[in-house]
C-alpha positions as CSV (number, residue, x, y, z in Angstrom):
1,X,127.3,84.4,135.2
2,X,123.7,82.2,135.3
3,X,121.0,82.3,132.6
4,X,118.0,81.1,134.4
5,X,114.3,80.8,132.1
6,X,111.1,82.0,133.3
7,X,109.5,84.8,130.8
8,X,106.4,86.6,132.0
9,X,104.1,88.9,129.9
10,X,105.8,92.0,130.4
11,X,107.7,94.7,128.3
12,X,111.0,93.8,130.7
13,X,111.9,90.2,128.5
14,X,112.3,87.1,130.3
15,X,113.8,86.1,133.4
16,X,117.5,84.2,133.1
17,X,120.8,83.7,134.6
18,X,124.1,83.5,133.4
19,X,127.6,83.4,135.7
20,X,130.9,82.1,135.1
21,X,131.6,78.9,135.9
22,X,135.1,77.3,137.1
23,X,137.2,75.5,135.2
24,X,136.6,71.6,135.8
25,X,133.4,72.2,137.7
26,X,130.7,69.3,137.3
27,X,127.5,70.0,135.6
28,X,124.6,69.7,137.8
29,X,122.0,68.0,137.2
30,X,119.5,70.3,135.4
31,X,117.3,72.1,137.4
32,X,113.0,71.8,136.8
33,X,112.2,75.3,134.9
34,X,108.7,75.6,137.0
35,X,106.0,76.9,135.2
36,X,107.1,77.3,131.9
37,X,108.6,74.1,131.2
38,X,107.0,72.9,127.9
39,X,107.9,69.4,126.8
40,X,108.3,68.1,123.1
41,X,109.7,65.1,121.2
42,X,111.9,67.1,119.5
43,X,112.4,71.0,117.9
44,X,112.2,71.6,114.3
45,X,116.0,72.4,113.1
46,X,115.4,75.5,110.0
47,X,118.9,76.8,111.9
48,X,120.9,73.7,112.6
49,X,124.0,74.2,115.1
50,X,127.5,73.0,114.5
51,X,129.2,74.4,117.2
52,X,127.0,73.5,120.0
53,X,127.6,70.7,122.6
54,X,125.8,69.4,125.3
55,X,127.7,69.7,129.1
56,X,128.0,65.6,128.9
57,X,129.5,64.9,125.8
58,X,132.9,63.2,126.8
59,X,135.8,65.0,127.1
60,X,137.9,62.9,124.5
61,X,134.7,63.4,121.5
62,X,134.8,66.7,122.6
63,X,138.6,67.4,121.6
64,X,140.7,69.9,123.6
65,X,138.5,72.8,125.1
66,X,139.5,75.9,122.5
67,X,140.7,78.9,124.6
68,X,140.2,82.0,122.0
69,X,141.2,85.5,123.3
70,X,138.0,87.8,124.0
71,X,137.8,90.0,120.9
72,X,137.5,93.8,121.2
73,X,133.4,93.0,120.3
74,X,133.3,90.9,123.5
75,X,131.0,92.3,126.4
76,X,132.3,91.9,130.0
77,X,130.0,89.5,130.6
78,X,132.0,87.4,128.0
79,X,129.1,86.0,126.4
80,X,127.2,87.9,123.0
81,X,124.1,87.3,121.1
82,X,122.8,87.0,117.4
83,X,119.9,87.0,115.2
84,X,119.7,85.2,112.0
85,X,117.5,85.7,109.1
86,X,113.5,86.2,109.5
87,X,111.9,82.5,108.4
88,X,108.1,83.0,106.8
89,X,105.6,80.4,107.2
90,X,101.6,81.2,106.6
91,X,101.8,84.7,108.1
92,X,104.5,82.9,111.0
93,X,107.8,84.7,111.5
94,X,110.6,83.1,113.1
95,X,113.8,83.9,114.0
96,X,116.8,82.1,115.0
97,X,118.8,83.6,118.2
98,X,122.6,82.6,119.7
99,X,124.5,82.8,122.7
100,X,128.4,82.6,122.2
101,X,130.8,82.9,125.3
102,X,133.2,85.0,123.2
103,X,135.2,85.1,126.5
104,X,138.3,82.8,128.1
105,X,136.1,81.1,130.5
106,X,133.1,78.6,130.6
107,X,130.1,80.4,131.3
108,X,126.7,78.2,133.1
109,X,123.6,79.0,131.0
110,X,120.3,77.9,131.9
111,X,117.2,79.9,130.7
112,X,115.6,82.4,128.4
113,X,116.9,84.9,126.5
114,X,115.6,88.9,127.3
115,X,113.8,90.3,123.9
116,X,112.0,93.7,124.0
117,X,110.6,95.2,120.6
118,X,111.2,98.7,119.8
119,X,109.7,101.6,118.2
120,X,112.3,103.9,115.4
121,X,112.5,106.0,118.5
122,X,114.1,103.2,120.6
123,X,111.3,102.9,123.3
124,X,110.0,100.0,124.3
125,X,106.5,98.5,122.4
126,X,104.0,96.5,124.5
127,X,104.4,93.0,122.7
128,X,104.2,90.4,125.2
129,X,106.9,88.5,125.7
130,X,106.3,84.6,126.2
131,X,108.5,82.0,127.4
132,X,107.0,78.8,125.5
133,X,106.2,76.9,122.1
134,X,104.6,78.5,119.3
135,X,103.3,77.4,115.5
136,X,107.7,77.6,114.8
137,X,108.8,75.6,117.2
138,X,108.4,74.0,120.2
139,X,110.0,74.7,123.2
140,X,111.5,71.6,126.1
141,X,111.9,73.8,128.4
142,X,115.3,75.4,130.2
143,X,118.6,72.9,130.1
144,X,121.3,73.8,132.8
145,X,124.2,73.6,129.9
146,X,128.2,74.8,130.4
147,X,129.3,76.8,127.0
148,X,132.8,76.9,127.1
149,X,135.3,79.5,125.3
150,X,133.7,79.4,121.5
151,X,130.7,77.4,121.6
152,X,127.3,78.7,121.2
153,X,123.4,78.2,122.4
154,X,120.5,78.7,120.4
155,X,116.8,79.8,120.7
156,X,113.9,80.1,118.6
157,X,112.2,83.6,118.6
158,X,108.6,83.2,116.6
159,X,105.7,85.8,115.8
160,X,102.2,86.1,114.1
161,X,102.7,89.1,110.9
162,X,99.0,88.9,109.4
163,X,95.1,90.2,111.3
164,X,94.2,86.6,111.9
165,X,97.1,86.5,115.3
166,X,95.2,89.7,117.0
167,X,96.0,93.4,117.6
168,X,99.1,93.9,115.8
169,X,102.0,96.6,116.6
170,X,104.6,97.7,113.9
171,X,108.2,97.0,115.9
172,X,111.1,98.9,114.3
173,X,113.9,96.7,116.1
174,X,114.2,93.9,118.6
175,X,116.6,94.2,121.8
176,X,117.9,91.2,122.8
177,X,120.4,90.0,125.9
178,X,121.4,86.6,126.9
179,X,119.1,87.6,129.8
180,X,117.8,90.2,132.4
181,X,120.5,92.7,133.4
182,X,123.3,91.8,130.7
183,X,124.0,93.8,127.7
184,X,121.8,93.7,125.0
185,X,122.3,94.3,121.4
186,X,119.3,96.0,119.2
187,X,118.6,94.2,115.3
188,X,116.7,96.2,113.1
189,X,113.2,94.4,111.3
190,X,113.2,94.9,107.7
191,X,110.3,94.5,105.1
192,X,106.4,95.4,106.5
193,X,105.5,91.9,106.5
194,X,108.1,91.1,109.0
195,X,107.8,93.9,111.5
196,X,104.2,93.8,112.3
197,X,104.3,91.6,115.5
198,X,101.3,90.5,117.8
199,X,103.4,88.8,120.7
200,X,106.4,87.1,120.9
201,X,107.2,83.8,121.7
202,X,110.8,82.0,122.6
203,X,112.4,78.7,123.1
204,X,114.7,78.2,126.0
205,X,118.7,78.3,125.1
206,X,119.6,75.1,124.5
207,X,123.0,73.7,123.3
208,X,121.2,71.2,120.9
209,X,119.6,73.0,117.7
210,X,116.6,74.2,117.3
């Protein structure tokens, strides 16, 4: 599948792509994200990366290409996301997010992930939903990047929590899927300070931290 960027301000997340890719197929070249393509020096690291590595690393650095069986958690789609821990910083609220292909083949990401906020009821808030930097971190934009079996992506999800960021709206949970149309998973926002939300604001996956 493809995971192609592009977030608009609208309850329905960001736009994305994500498709399998063949085995031994090239990397392009990465593609120009249009309008939403922020650029920065470089992305504050509060949830450094271990596992993730860039499409044009060299094969022999890289070691042999690990080839774990799907587990029984494992969406069709073969790839599953995360949330970390809520970060606080002068009413700021960030979180970090990841993309794992938890499947047997390499999967082509190259966007923004899909995040909703939800009431306790499970329906949909209207938080806007921006693809972009914010006072957390700072997004370069969408990287066309190759995650084979095991390795993850990572994204920066960040939020106001205090009257000075606007109109607030108490979220119960956040819904998020590696992008438009592929299964999401729903993490529940704990402590008052961390579920009042004015909008959110993402970094595209990358395969660098951020």
């Amino acid at each position: 599948m493809l995971l192609a960027g592009g977030l608009g301000l609208s309850l329905s997340g960001c736009a994305g792509f994500l498709v399998p890719a063949g085995e031994g197929e090239p990397v392009p070249a990465p593609t120009p994200s249009g309008s939403y393509l922020v650029h920065a020096d470089k992305l504050p690291t509060p949830f450094p990366s271990s596992s993730a590595v860039l499409p044009d690393r060299p094969p022999a650095a890289r070691g042999p290409a690990p080839t774990p069986t799907p587990r029984g958690g494992c969406p069709s789609s073969g790839v599953v996301v995360g949330m970390g821990e809520v970060e606080a910083a002068l009413g700021h609220r960030a979180v970090g997010l990841t993309l794992t292909n938890c499947g047997g083949k390499p999967y082509r990401v190259h966007g923004y992930p899909s995040v909703r906020a939800l009431d306790e009821a499970g329906d949909p808030l209207p938080v806007p939903v921006n693809p972009g930097s914010s006072y957390m971190g700072t997004d370069r934009g969408p990287q066309e990047i190759v995650l084979k079996p095991g390795r993850t992506a990572r994204s920066l999800l960040a939020w106001v929590s205090t009257p000075t960021g606007g109109d607030l709206v108490e979220g119960d949970a956040l819904e998020i899927a590696p992008a438009p149309g592929l299964e999401a998973r729903t993490f529940p926002l704990k402590g008052s300070d961390v579920r009042l939300l004015d909008e959110l604001n993402m970094t595209a996956w990358r395969a660098d931290p951020v």
